[in-house]
Backbone bond lengths (Angstrom), bond angles and torsions (degrees), N, CA, C in turn:
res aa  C-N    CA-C-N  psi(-1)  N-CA   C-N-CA  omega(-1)  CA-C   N-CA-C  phi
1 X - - - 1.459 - - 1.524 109.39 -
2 X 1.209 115.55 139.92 1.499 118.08 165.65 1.839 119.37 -120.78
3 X 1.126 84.37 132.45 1.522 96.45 -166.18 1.739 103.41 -118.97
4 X 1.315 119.12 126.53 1.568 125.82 154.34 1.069 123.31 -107.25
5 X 2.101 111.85 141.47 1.501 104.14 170.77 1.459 97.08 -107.20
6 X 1.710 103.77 149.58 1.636 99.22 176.43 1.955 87.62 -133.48
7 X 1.571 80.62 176.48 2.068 86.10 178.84 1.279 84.86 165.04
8 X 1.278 116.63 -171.91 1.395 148.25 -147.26 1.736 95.31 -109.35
9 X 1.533 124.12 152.45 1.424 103.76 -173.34 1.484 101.80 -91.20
10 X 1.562 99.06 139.07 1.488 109.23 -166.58 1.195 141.54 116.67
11 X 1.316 105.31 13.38 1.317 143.14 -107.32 1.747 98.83 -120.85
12 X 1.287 108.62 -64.84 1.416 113.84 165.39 1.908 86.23 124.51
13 X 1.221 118.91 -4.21 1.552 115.47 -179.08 1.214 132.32 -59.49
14 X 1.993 106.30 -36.94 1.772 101.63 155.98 1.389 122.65 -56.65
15 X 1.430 117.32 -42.37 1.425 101.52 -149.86 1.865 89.49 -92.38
16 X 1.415 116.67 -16.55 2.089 107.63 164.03 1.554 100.98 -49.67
17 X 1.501 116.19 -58.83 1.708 125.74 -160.27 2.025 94.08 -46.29
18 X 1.478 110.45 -56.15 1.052 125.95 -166.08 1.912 114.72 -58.35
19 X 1.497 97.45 -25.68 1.842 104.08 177.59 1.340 83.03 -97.34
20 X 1.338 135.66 -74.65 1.594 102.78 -156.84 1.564 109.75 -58.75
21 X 1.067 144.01 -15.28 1.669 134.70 163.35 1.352 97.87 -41.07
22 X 1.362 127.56 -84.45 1.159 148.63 171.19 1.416 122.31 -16.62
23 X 1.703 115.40 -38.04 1.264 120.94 177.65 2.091 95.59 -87.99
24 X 0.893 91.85 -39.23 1.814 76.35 -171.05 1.416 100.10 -78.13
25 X 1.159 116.58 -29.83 1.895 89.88 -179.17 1.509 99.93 -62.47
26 X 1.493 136.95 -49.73 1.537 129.00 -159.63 1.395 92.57 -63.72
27 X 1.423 137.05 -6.54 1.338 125.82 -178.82 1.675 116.49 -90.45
28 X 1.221 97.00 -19.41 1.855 113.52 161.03 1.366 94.39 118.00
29 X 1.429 144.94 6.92 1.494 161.99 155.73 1.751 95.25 -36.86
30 X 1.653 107.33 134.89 1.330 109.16 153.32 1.640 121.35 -88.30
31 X 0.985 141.25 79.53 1.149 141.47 -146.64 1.761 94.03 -110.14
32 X 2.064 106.23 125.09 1.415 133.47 163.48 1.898 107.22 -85.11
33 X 1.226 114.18 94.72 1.535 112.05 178.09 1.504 107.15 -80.55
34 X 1.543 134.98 133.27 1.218 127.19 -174.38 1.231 123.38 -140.53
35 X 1.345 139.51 -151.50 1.313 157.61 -159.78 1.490 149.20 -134.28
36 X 0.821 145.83 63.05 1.630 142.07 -178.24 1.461 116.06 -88.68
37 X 1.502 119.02 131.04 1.392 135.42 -34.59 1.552 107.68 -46.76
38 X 0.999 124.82 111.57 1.476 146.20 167.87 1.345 126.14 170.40
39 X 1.782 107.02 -147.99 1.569 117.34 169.85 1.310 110.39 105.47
40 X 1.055 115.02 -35.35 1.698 119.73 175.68 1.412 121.51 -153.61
41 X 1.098 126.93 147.13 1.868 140.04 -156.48 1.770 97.41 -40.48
42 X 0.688 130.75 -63.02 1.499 134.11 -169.23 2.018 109.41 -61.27
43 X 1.414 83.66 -35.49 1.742 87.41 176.57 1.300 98.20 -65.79
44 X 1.210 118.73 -72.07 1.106 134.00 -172.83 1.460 131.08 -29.33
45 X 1.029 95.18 -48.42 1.718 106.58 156.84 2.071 119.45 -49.16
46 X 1.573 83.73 -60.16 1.455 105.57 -170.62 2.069 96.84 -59.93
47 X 1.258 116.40 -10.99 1.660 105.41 -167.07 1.743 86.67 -90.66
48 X 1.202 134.59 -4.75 1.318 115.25 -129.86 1.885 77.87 -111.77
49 X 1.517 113.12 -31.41 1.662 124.42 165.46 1.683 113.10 -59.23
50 X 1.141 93.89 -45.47 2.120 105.33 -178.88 1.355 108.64 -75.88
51 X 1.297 124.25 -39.70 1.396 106.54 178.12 1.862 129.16 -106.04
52 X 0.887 116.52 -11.76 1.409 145.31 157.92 1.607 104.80 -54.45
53 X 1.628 96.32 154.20 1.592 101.43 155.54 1.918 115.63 75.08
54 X 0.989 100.93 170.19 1.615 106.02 178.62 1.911 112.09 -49.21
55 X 1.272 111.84 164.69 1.013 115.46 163.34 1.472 114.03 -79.11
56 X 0.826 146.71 -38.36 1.661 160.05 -156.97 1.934 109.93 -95.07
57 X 1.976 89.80 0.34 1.688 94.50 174.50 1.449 127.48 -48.10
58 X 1.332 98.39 -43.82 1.742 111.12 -179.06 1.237 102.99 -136.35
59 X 1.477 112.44 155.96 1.667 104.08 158.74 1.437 114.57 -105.50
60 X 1.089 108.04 -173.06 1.202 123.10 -154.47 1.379 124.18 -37.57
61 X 1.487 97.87 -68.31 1.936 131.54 151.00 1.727 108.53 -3.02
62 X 1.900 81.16 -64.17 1.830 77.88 -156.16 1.463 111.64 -76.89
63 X 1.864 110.77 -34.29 1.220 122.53 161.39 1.487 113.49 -11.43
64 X 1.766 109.99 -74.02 1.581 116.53 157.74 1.071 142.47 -5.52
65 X 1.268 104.35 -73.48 1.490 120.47 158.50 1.524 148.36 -67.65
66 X 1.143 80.88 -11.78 1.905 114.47 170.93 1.740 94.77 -85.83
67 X 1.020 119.49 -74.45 1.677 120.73 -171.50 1.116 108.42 -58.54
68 X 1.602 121.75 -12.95 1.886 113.61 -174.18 1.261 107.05 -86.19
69 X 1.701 94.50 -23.60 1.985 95.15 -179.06 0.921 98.34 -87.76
70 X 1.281 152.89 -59.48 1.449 133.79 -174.86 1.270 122.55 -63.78
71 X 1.698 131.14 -13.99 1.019 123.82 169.40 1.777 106.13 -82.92
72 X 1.477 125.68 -14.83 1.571 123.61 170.28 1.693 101.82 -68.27
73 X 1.330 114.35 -59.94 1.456 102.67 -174.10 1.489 128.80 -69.73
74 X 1.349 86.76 -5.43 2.004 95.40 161.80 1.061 108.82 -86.81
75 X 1.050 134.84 -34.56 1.778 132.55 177.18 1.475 106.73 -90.48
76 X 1.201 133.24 -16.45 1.572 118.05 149.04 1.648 119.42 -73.74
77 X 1.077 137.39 -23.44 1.382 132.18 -131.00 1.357 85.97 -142.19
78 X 1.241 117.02 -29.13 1.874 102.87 -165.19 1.981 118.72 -132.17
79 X 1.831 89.61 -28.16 1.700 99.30 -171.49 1.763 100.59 -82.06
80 X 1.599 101.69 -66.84 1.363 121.41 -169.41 1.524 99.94 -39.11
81 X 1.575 117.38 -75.20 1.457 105.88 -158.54 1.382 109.26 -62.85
82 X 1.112 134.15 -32.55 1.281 141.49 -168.73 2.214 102.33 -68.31
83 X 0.931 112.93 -23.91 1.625 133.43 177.55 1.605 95.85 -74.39
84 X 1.706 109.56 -74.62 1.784 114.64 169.73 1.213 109.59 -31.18
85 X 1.279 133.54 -56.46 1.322 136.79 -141.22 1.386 99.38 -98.65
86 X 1.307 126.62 12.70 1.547 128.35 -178.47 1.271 126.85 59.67
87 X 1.063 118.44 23.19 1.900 126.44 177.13 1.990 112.96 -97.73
88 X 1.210 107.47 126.54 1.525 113.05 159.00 1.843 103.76 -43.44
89 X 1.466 106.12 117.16 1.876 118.37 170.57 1.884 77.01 -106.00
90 X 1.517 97.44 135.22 1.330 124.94 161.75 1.563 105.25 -146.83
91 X 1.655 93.55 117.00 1.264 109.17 -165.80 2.023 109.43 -110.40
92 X 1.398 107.13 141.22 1.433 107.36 168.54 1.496 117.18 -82.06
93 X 1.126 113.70 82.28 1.397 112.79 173.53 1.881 99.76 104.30
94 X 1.514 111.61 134.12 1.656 106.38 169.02 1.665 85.77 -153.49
95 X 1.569 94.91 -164.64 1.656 105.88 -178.70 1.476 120.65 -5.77
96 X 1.383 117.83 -86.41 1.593 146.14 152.31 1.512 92.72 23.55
97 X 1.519 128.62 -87.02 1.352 161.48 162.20 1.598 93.95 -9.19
98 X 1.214 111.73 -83.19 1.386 96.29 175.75 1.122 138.31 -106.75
99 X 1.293 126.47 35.39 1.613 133.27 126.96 1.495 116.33 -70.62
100 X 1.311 132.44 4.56 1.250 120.12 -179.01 1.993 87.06 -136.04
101 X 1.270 126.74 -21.49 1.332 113.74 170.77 1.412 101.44 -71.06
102 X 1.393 110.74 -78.96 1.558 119.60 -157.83 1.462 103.65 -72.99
103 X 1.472 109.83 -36.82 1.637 112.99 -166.65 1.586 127.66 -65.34
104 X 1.742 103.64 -40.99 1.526 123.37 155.39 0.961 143.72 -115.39
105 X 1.660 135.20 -18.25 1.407 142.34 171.09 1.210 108.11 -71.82
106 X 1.794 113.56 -70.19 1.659 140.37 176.12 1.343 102.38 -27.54
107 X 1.262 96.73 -78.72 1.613 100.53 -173.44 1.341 98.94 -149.50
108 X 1.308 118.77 -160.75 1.335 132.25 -179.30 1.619 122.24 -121.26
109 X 1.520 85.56 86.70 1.700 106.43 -159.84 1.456 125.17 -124.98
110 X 1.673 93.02 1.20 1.339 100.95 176.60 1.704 143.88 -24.73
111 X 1.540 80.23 -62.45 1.665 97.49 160.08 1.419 119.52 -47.18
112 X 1.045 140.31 -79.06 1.062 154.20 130.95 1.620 117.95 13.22
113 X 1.407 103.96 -43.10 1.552 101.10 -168.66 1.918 92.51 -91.77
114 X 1.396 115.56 -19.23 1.550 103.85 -169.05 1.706 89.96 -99.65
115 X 0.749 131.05 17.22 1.672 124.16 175.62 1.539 111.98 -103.39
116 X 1.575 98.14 -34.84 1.405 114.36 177.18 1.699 105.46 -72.54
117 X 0.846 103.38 -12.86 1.531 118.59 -172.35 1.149 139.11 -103.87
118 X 1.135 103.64 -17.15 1.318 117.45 171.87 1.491 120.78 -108.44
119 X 1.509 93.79 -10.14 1.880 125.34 167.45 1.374 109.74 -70.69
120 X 1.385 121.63 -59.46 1.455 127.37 -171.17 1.299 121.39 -117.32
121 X 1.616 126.03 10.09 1.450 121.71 174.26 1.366 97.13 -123.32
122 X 1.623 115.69 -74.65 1.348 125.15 -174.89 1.300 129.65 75.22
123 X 1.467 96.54 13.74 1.697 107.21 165.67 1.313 120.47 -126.49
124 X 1.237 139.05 160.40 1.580 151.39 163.27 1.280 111.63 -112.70
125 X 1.457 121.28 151.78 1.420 112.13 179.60 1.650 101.00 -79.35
126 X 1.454 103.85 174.43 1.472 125.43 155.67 1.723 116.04 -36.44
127 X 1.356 97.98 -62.68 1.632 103.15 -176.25 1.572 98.29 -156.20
128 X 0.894 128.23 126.74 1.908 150.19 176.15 1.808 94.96 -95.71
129 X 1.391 106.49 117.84 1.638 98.48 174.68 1.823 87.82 -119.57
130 X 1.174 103.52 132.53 1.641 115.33 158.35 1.084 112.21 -101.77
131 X 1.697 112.57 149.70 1.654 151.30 -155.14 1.282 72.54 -98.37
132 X 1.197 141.53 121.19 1.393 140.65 163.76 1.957 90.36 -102.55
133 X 1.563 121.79 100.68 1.063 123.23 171.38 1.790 104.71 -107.05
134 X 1.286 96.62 172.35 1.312 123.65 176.10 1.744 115.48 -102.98
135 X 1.186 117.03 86.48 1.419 153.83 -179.25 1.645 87.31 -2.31
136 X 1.745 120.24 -66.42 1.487 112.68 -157.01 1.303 106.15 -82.91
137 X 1.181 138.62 -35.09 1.476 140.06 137.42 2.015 116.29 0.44
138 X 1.557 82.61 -74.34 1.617 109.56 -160.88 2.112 93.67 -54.26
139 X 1.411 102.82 -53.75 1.550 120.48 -171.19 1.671 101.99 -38.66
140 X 1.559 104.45 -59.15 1.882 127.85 -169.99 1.595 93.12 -52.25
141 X 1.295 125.13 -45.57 1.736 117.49 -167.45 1.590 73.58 -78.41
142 X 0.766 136.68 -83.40 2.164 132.43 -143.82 1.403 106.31 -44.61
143 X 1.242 128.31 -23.79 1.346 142.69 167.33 1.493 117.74 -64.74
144 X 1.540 104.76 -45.28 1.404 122.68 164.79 1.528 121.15 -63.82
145 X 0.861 77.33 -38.12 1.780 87.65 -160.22 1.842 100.23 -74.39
146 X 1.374 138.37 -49.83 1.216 144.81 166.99 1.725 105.41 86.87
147 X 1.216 125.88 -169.24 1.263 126.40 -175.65 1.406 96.98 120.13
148 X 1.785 96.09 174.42 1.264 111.46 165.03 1.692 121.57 -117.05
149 X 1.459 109.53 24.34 1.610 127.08 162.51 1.144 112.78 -90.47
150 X 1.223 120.20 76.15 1.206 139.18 177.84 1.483 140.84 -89.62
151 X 1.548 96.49 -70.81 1.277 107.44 166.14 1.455 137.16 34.83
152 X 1.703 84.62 -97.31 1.587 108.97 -176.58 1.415 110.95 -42.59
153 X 1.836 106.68 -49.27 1.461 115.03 -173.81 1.557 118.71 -83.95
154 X 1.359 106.52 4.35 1.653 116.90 168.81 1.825 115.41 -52.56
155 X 1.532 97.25 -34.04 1.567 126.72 -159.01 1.956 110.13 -71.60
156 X 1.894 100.41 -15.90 1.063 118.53 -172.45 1.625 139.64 59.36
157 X 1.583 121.23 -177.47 1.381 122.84 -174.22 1.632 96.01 -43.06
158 X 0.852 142.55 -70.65 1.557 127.98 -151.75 1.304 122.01 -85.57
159 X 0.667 116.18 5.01 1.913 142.55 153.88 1.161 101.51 -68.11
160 X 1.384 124.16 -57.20 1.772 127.74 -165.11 1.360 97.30 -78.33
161 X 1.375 123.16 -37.03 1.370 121.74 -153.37 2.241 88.53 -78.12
162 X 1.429 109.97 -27.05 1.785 94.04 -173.70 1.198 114.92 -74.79
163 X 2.331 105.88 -27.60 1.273 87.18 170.69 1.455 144.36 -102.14
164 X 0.735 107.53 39.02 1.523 135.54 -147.72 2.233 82.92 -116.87
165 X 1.413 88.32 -56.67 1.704 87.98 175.34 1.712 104.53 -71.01
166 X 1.214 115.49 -50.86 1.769 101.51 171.32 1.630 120.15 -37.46
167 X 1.764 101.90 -46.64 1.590 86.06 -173.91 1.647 131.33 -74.04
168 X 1.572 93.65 -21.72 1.505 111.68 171.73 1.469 99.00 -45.24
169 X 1.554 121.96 -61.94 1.438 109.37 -141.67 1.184 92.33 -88.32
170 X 1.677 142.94 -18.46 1.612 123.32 171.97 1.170 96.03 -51.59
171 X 2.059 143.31 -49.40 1.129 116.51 -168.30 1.463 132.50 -56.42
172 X 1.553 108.67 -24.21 1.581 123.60 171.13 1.876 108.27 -62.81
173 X 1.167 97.21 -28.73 1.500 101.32 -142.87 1.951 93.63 -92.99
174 X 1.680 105.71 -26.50 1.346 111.92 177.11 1.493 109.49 -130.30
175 X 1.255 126.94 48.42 1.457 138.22 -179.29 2.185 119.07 -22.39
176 X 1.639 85.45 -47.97 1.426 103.03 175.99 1.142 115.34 -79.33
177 X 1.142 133.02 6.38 1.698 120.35 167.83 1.752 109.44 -132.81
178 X 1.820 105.28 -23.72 1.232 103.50 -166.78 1.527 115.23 -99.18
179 X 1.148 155.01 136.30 1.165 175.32 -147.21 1.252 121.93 -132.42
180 X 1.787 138.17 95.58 1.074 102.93 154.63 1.451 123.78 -78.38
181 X 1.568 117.75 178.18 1.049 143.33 162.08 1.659 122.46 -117.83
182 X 1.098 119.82 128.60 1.476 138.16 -162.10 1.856 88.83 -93.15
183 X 1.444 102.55 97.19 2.045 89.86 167.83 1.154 118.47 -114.90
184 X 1.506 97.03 46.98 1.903 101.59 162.45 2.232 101.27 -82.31
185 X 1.201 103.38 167.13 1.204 97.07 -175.63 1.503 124.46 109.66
186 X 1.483 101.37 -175.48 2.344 88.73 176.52 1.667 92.81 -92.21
187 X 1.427 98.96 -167.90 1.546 85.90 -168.29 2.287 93.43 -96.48
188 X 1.282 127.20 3.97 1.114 96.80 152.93 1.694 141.06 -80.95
189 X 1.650 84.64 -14.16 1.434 91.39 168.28 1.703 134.03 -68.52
190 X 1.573 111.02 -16.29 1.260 131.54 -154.91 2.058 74.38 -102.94
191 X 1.431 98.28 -56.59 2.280 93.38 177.33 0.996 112.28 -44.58
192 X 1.623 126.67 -25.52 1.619 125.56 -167.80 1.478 112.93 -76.47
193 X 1.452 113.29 -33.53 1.212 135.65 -170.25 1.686 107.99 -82.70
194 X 1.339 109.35 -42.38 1.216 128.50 169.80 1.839 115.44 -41.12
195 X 1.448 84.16 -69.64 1.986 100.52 168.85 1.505 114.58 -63.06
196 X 1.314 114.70 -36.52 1.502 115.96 178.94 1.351 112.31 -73.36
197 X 1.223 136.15 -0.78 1.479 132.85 158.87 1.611 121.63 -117.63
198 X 1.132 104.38 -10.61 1.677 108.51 140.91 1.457 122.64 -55.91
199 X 1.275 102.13 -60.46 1.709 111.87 175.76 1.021 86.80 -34.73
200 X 1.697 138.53 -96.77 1.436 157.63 -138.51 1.219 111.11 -31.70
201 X 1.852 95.14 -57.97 1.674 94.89 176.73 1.545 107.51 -84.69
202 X 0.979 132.21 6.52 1.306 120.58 -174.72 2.133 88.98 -91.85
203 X 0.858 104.84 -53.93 1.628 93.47 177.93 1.031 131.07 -75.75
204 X 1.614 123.15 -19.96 1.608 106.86 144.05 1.241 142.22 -58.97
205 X 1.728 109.15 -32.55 1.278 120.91 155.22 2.241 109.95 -43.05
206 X 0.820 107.27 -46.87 1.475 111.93 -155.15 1.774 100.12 -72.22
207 X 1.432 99.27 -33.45 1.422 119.56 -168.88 1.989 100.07 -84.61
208 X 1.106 120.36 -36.90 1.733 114.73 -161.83 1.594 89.62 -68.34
């Protein structure tokens, strides 16, 4: 199964991706925990150009094309075999991310971002659950948190606040794969919610 968390940065979505890892391995699950922009040596490199540096580094366009290559050599090198080999891939961030970064906030590239996409990836996960956070919330942890992965959040509160509305409406827009998640609460309460819509799809799956 492949599962993505997406949200707004600040979100609380790595460290959810990181407890449900945690809950399926104690369940006897081989579980690959991963990355967007990243996951494998070549991504990895390529995240370090996308998230770094000024906001005004790239525009939108190339942004695109930067995340399509690192999202191809994550799905050669890190998603696919790990799928063959029968292990849960739970990824921080996949597609989702940039159809609502580059595709609707950035600019208006949507088109563009699912053509490119369906050209060089050609997969969706199992189920994508979004951190549905609250923008001034999300900002106070990014403040906390420090680093030099910045970037994205250089762009500020009303930046977070459109995408935060982008991810809502992929859930309207893809009901069957997308999930929100409510991350008001501690963060086991936001894990509870996390597992409780796994279950869901895990028993409709069992049931169709």
């Amino acid at each position: 199964m492949f599962i993505s968390f997406e949200g707004i940065d600040g979100s609380g979505k790595t460290t959810q991706a990181r407890l449900l890892a945690e809950h399926l391995r104690a369940a006897g699950h081989e579980v690959v925990l991963t990355r967007e922009p990243g996951g494998a040596p070549g991504a990895e490199e390529i995240r370090r150009l996308l998230v770094e540096g000024a906001g005004d580094r790239w525009s939108p366009e190339t942004e695109l094309l930067l995340f399509t290559a690192a999202r191809r050599d994550h799905l050669e090198r890190t998603i696919r075999p790990a799928l063959a080999a029968g292990a849960v891939v739970i990824s921080d961030r996949f597609a989702d991310s940039t159809r609502v970064y580059q595709g609707t906030v950035r600019a208006d590239l949507r088109a563009t971002v699912d053509r490119l996409h369906d050209l060089m990836i050609g997969i969706e996960p199992d189920l994508t659950l979004v951190i549905d956070a609250d923008p001034a919330v999300a900002m106070t942890r990014l403040t906390d948190r420090g680093g030099n992965e910045d970037r994205f959040e250089r762009f500020g509160p009303g930046f977070q606040q459109r995408l935060r509305d982008g991810f809502r409406a992929l859930a309207i827009e893809a009901p069957q794969r997308v999930r929100l998640i409510d991350a008001a609460g501690s963060l086991e309460d936001v894990a509870a919610r996390v597992r409780a819509a796994l279950a869901l799809v895990l028993s409709a799956k069992a049931t169709a």
